[in-house]
C-alpha positions in Angstrom: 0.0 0.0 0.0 2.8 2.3 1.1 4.5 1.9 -2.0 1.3 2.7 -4.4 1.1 6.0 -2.2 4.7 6.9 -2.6 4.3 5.9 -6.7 1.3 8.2 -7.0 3.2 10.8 -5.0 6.3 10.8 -7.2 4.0 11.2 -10.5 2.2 14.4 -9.1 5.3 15.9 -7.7 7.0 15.2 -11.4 3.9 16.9 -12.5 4.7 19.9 -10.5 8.2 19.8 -11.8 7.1 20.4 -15.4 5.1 22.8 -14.7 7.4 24.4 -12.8 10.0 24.4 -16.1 7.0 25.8 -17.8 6.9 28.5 -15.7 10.3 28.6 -15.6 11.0 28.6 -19.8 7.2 30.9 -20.4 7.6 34.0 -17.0 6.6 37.0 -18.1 9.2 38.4 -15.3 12.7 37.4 -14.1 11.1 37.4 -10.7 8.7 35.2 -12.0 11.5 32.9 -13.4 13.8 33.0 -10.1 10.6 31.6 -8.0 9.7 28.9 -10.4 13.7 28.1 -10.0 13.3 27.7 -6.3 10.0 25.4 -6.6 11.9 23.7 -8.6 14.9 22.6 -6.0 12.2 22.4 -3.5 10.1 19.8 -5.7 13.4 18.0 -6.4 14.1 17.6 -3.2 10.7 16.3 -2.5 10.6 13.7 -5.6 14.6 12.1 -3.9 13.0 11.8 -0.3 9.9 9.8 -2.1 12.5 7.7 -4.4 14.7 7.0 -1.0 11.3 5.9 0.5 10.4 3.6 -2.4 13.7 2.1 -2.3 14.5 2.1 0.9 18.1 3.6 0.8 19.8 6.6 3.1 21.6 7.8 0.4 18.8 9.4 -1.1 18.1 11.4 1.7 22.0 13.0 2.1 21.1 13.7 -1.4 18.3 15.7 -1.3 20.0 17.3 2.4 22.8 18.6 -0.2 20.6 19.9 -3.1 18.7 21.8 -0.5 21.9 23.4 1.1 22.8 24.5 -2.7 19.5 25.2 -3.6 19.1 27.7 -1.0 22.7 29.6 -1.5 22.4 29.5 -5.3 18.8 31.3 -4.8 20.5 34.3 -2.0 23.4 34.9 -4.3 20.6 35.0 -7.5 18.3 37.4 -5.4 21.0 39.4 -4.1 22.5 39.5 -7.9 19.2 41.0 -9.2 19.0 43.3 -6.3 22.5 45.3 -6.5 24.1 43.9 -9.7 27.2 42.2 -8.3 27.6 39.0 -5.8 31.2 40.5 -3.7 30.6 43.9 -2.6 
């Protein structure tokens, strides 16, 4: 039962990942774009925590522990790069 959930999980959240890259290819705005980026690492973190359920494996959840540490500095130095033009002040 557990693992129909998990199955049926991973197709919606790969779902929301396409739509995301819609958003993310289609934004009328670069804010628009830098938030569908961010959905993005979040909804890939969320589809490697449902694949290390399914298979039943840690590694998959150190994984998705380092996309989200990148995934959050990659999205401070973009914001603070549209903000005041440069990264090192």
């Amino acid at each position: 039962m557990l693992t129909l959930v998990v199955l049926i999980s991973c197709t919606f959240v790969g779902v929301g990942l396409l739509l995301n890259l819609w958003r993310l290819l289609k934004g009328p705005s670069v804010l628009d774009r830098v938030l569908a980026l961010d959905t993005m690492y979040i909804n890939s973190i969320a589809l490697i925590v449902l694949l290390g359920l399914y298979f039943g494996s840690p590694l998959y959840f150190e994984g998705a522990l380092l996309i989200a540490m990148l995934g959050f500095v990659s999205t401070a130095a973009l914001c603070k790069y549209l903000v005041r033009g440069d990264l090192i002040e």
